[in-house]
C-alpha positions in Angstrom: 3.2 68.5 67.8 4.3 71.6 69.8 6.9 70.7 72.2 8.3 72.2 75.3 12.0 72.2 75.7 13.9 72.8 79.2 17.5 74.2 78.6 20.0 72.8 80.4 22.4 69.6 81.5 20.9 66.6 82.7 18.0 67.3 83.9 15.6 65.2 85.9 12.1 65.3 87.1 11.7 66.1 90.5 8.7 66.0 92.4 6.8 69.0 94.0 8.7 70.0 97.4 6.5 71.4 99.8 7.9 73.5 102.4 6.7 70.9 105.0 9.6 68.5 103.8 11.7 67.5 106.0 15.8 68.2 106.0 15.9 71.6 106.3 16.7 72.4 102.6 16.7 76.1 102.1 15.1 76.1 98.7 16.9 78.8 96.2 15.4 77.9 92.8 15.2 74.8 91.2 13.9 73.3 87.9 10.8 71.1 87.4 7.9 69.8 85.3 4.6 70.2 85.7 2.6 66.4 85.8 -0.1 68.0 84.1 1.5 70.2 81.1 5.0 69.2 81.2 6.3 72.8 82.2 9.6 73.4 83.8 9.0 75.0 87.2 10.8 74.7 90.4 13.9 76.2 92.4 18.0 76.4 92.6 20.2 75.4 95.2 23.1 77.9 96.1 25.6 74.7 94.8 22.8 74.9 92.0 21.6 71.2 92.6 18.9 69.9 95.2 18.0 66.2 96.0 14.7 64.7 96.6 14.4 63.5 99.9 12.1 61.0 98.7 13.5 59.4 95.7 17.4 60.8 96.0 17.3 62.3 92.4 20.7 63.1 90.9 21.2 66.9 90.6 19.8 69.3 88.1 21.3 72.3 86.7 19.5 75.5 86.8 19.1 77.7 83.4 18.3 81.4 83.5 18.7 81.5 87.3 14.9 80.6 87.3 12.5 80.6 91.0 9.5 79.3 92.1 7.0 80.6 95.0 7.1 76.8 96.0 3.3 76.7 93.9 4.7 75.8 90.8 4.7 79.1 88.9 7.9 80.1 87.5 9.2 83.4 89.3 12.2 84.1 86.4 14.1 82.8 84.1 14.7 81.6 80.6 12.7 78.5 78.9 13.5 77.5 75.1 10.4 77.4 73.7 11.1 75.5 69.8 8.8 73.9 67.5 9.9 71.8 64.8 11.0 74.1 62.5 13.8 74.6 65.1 12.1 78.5 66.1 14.1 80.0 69.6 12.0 81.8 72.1 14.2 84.1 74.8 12.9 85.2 77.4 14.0 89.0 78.7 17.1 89.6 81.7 15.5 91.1 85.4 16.2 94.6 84.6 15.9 95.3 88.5 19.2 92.5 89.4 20.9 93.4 86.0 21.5 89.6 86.0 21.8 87.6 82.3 18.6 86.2 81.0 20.9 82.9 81.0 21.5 82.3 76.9 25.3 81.9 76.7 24.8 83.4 73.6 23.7 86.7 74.2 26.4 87.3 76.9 28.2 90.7 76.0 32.2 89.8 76.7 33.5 93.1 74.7 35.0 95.7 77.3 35.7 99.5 76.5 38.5 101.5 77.3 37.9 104.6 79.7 39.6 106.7 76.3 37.5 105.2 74.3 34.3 107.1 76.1 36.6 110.3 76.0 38.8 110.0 79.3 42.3 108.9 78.3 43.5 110.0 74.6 46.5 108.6 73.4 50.1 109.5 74.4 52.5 107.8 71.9 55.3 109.2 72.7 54.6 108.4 76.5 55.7 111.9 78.0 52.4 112.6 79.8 51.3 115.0 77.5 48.1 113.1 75.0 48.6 113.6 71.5 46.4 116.2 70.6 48.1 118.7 73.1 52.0 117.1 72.4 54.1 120.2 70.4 56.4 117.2 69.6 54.0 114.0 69.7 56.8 111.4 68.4 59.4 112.4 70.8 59.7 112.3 74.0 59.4 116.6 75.8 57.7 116.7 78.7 58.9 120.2 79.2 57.2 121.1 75.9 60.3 124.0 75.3 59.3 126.2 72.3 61.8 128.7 72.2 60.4 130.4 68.3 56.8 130.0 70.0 56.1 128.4 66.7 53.8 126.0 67.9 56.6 122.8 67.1 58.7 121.9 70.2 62.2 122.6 70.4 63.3 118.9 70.3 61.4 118.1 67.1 62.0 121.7 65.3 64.7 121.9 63.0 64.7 125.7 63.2 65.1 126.1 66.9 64.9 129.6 66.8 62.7 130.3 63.8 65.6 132.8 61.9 64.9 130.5 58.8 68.5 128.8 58.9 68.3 125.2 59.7 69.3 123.8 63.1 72.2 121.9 61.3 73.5 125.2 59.3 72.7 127.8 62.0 75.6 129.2 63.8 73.3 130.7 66.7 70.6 127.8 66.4 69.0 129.0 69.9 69.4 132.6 68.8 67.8 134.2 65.9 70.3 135.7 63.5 69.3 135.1 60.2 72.1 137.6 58.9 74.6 134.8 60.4 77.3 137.5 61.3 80.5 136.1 62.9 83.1 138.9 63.4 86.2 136.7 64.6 85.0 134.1 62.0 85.2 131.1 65.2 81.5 129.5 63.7 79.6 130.7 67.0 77.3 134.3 65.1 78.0 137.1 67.1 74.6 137.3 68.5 75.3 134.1 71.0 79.4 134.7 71.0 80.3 136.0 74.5 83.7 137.3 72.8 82.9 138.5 69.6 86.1 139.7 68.2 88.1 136.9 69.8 90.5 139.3 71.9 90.5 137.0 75.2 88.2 139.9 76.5 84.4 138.9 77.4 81.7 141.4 75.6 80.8 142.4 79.0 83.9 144.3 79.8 85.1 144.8 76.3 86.0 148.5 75.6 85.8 147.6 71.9 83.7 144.2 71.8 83.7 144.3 67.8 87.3 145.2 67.3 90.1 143.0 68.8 92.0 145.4 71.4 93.8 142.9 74.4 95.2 145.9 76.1 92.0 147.5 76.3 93.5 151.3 75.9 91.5 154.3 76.8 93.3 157.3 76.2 90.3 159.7 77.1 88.7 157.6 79.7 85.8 157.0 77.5 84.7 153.7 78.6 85.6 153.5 74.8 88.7 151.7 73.7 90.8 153.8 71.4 90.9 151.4 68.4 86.9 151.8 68.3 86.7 155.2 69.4 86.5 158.1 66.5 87.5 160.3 68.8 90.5 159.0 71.0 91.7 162.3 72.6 87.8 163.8 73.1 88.3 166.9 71.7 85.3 166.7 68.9 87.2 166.8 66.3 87.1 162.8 64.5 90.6 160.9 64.3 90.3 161.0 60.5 90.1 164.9 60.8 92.3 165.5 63.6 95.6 166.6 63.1 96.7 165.5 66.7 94.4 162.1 67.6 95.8 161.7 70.5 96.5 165.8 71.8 93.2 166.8 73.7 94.4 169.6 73.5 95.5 170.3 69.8 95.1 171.9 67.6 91.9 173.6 69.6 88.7 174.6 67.8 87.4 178.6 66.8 84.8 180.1 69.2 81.1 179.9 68.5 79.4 182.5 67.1 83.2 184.3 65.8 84.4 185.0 61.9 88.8 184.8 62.6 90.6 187.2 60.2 94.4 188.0 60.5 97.1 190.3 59.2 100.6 188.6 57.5 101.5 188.0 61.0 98.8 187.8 63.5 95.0 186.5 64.2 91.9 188.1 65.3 88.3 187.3 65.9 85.1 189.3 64.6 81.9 189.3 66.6 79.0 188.6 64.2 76.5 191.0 66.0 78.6 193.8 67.1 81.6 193.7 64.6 83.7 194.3 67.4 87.4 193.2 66.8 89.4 191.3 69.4 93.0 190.2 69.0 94.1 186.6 69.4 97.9 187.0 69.2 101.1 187.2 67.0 101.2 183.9 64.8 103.8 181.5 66.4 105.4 179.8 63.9 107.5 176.4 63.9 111.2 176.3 63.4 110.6 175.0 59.1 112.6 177.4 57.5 109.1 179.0 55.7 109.1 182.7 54.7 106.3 183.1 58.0 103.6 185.3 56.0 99.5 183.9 56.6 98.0 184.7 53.1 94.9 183.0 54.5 93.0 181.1 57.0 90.0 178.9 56.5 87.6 176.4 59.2 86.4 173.4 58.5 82.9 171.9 60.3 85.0 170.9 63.4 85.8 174.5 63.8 89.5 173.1 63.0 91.4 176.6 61.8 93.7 176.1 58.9 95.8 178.4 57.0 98.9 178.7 54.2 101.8 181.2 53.6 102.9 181.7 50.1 105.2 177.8 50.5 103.6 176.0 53.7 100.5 174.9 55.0 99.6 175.1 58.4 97.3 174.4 61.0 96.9 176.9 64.4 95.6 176.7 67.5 92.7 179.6 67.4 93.1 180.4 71.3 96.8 180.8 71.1 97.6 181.3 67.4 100.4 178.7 67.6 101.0 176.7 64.0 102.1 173.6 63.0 103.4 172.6 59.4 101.8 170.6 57.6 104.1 170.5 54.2 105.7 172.2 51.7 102.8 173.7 48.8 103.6 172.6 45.7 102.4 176.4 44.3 101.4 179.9 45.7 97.7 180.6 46.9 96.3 183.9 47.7 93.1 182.2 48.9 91.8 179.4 51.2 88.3 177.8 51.7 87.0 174.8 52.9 84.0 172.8 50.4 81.4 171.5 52.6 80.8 167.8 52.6 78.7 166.3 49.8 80.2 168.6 47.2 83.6 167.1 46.0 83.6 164.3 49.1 80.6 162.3 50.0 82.0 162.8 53.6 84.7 164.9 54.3 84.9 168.7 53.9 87.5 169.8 51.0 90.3 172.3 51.2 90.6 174.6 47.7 93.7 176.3 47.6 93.1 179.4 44.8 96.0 181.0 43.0 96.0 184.7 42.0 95.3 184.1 38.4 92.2 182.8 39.6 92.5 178.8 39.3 90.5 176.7 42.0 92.4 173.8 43.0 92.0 170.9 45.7 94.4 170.3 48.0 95.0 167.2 50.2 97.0 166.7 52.9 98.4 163.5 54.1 102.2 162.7 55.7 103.3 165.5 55.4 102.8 166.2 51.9 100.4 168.4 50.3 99.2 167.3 46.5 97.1 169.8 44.2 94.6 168.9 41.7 93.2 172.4 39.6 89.3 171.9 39.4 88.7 175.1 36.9 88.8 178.5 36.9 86.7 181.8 38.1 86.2 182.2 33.9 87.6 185.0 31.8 88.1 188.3 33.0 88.2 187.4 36.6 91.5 186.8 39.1 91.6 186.4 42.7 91.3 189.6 45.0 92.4 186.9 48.1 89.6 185.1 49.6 86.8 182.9 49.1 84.2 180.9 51.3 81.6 177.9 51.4 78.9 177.4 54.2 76.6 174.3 53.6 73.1 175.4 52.7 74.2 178.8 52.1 76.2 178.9 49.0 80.2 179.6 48.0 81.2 183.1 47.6 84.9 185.0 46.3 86.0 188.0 46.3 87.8 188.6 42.6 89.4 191.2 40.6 87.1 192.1 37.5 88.8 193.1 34.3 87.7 197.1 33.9 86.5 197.6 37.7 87.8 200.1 40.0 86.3 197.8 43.0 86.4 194.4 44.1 83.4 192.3 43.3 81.9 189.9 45.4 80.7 186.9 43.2 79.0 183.7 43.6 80.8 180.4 42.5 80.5 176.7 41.7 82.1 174.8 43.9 82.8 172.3 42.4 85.4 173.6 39.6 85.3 177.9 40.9 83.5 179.3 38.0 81.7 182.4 38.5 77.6 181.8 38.6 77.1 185.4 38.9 78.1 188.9 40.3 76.6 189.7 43.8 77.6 193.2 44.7 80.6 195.5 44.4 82.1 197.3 46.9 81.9 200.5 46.0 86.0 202.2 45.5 87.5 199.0 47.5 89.9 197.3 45.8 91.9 195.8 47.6 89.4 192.9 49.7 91.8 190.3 50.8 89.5 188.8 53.1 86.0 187.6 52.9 83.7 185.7 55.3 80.0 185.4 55.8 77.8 184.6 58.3 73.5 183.5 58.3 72.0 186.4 55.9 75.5 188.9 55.8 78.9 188.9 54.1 82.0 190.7 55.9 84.5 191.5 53.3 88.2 193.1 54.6 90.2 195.9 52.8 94.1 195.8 53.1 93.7 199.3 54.3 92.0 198.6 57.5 88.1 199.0 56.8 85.3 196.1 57.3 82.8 196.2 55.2 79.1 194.6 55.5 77.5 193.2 52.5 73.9 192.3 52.4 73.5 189.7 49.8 69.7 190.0 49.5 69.4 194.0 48.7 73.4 194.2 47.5 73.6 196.9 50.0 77.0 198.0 51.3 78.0 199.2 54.6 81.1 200.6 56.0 81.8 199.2 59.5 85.1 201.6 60.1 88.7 201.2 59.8 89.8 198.7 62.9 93.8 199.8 61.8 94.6 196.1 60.8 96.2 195.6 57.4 93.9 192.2 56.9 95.1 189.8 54.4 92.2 187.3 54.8 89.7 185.6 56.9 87.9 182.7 57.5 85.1 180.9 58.8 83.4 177.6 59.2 81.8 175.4 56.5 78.9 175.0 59.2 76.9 177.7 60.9 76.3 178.3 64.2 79.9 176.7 64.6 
C-alpha cells in the first residue's frame, strides 16, 4: 500500500481555516491533510506554528517553506513521497526566491574563496606582490630591487650584480667586476672603492687615483700628478727618454721638417726642400775635461739630438747647441745612429755607436755610464766613412769605405748586427762622406770638403748641391719622419 509521508516534527492535523475565522491570524503557510486523500496542504505562520481556533492544536512545523491559496492546493514546497521499498521523492527549490527546496540534505554549506574564481592569487611571502609576479616569492621585497635585471630580486640573488662571483666572495657585490681588481689590496675592488690607491685622497680629486701620491705634485700643471704622469715637465719627450724629467725646457727637440749636420765644433740645420744651410751655433761644451770634438750627432723619435766626441757622449739642446755629458765612452766612434723601435727594443729606439774599422755596437746609457755591446760588423772589405742612419719604414743606410774604391759608397744595412745587405750608389770622386742623412724618397750625404750631395736611392742618381764652406764631420736625423 502506497503511503503518503509529511516531512517534518510533530505534526498534527489541523482543520481547513477559512479566511472567515475569526482572530485575525494572518495566515503565512501552514501544513495540513486533506480528509479525503490524506495530502499535506495548508500554510506557515511567520513563528512557523498556527493554532486552531477551534480545537487549540499544538503547533506544527513547516517543511519546504510550503503555501496554500487557503483552497487546499499546495502552492510550494517539498513532500516525501516513499513507498515501502524506502524510494525518496524531492521536489525542486523556487528558482524565482532562490530559497532551499527544504531537504537538509541537499543544502550546499561549501564557500569559495574570491582567489579561487581568479581574484586574489597567493602572496606567501606577504609583501603585496602575489606569487606569480614576486622576483623573490619567499622573502619579503616589496621594492622588488633587481640591480643585474636578471629577473631574481636583489634580496634573494646571490649574485647581486650578475659579474658571476658570488655575493659572499664578491668584493664589489653591487658592482660588476668580475676581474675583482683591488689596487691598494683593502678587499673593497676598485670599481666601488672611492680611494683606490689608498693615499687619503678621494678618486674625485686624485691627480693620480691609481698610484698613491699624498702630496698630490704637479710639476707641469697637468691636472696630472707627477708619479702617474709620463711626461712630468711637458715637453713631449717621455720621463724614461728624457734626459731632464723635470727641465721643460731641456734638452729641447730638432725643428720639423730639418736634417742637423755640424762641423768638430758647431751645428747647423738643412732644409729638406731647398737645401738651404742655416747655422745653429758654436757647440757649448761642459766643464768635463773631454777633448770637445762632435764626431757625430744622431735624433731619436722625440726629436731628442744626441751626439759623441772621440771619449764622451753628449746630449745638446738643438736651438742653442748647448751639451751636457752624459759619460765617459768606453771606445772611439766615428758614427752615430739611432735604431727605430721594434728592431733591437720592443719599445725604445736604440743608440749604435760605430767604430772606424766598421764594428756596429749598442750603446746604453744610464747614471752616467755608457756600456757597449758590438752587434757585428759592415762584412769584409768595408770600414766606416763616418755616418750611418735608420728611419722606421724606410730602411738603415751607411756611408763606408769600400776596399779598391776611389769614392764613398752608400750601402744599405741590417740593423740589427750592421752587415751590408747591398750597395746603393757611389758618389762619384767623394771620398771623404762623413755625414749622411735621409729624408722621405732622398739621401743627403756630406763631404769633409764642404759639398752636399743628393742621392736618389730609387734611380742611384747623384747630384751636387754646392759647396756650403763647412768642413762637416756628420749629421743626423730622426728615426721618425715628418719629425
Amino acid at each position: 500500500m502506497r503511503n503518503i509521508l509529511i516531512s517534518g516534527v510533530g505534526l498534527t492535523l489541523l482543520g481547513a481555516c477559512s479566511s472567515a475565522d475569526t482572530g485575525g491570524i494572518e495566515t503565512s503557510t501552514a501544513t495540513m491533510v486533506s480528509a479525503s486523500n490524506g495530502e499535506n496542504t495548508g500554510a506557515q505562520t511567520s513563528e512557523a506554528s498556527l493554532t486552531d481556533p477551534t480545537n487549540a492544536t499544538s503547533p506544527t512545523t513547516g517543511v519546504g517553506g510550503s503555501t496554500t491559496d487557503g483552497s487546499g492546493t499546495t502552492m510550494a514546497g517539498t513532500i516525501t513521497d516513499s513507498d515501502t521499498s524506502g524510494e525518496t521523492t524531492q521536489g525542486s527549490p523556487d528558482t524565482t526566491t532562490g530559497e532551499s527546496d527544504g531537504t537538509a540534505s541537499e543544502t550546499d554549506s561549501s564557500s569559495s574563496s574570491e582567489g579561487s574564481s581568479g581574484g586574489i592569487l597567493p602572496d606567501v611571502d606577504a609583501d603585496g606582490v602575489p606569487d606569480p609576479d614576486d622576483n623573490c616569492p619567499d622573502v619579503l621585497n616589496p621594492d622588488q630591487a633587481d640591480l643585474d635585471m636578471d629577473g631574481k630580486g636583489d634580496l634573494c640573488d646571490d649574485d647581486t650584480d650578475g659579474d658571476g662571483v658570488p655575493n659572499g666572495g664578491d668584493n664589489c657585490p653591487l658592482v660588476e667586476n668580475p676581474d675583482q681588481a683591488d689596487q691598494d689590496k683593502d678587499g673593497k675592488g676598485d670599481a666601488c672603492d672611492d680611494d683606490i690607491d689608498n693615499d687619503g685622497v678621494p678618486n674625485g680629486g686624485d691627480n693620480c687615483p691609481l698610484v698613491p701620491n699624498v702630496d698630490q705634485k704637479d710639476l707641469d700643471k697637468d691636472g696630472l700628478g707627477d708619479l702617474c704622469d709620463e711626461d712630468i715637465d711637458n715637453d713631449k719627450i717621455p720621463n724614461p727618454d728624457d734626459v731632464f724629467p723635470n727641465d721643460g725646457g731641456q734638452p729641447g727637440v730638432v725643428l720639423p721638417g730639418k736634417i742637423y749636420a755640424h762641423s768638430s765644433s758647431s751645428l747647423s740645420t738643412v732644409d729638406v726642400v731647398t737645401y738651404v744651410v742655416a747655422p745653429v751655433g758654436a757647440f757649448k761644451w761642459p766643464n768635463d775635461g773631454g777633448g770637445h770634438q762632435m764626431t757625430d750627432v744622431a735624433i731619436d723619435r722625440y726629436g731628442v739630438l744626441y751626439g759623441v766626441t772621440f771619449d764622451r757622449a753628449y746630449v745638446c739642446n738643438p736651438t742653442s747647441a748647448q751639451c751636457f755629458v752624459l759619460g765617459t765612452l768606453p771606445g772611439s766612434f766615428n758614427g752615430l745612429t739611432w735604431i727605430p723601435a721594434g728592431t733591437l727594443d720592443p719599445d725604445k729606439d736604440s743608440l749604435i755607436g760605430i767604430t772606424t774599422g766598421g764594428a756596429w755596437n749598442h750603446l746604453k746609457i744610464m747614471n752616467g755610464q755608457v756600456t757597449s755591446q758590438q752587434l757585428g760588423t759592415y762584412g769584409a772589405g768595408y770600414s766606416s766613412a763616418g755616418d750611418a742612419f735608420s728611419i722606421e719604414g724606410v730602411g738603415t743606410y751607411a756611408a763606408v769605405n769600400k776596399n779598391g774604391a776611389n769614392s764613398t759608397v752608400i750601402v744599405t744595412v741590417d740593423p740589427l748586427n750592421g752587415k751590408v745587405l747591398s750597395e746603393l750608389a757611389s758618389t762619384q770622386g767623394y771620398n771623404t762622406i762623413y755625414g749622411l742623412a735621409g729624408w722621405e724618397g732622398l739621401i743627403i750625404a756630406f763631404d769633409q770638403g764642404g759639398t752636399m750631395i743628393k742621392v736618389d736611392p730609387m734611380t742611384k742618381a747623384v747630384t751636387n748641391l754646392g759647396n756650403k764652406a763647412m768642413t762637416w764631420w756628420g749629421a743626423g736625423v730622426g728615426t721618425v719622419i715628418p719629425q
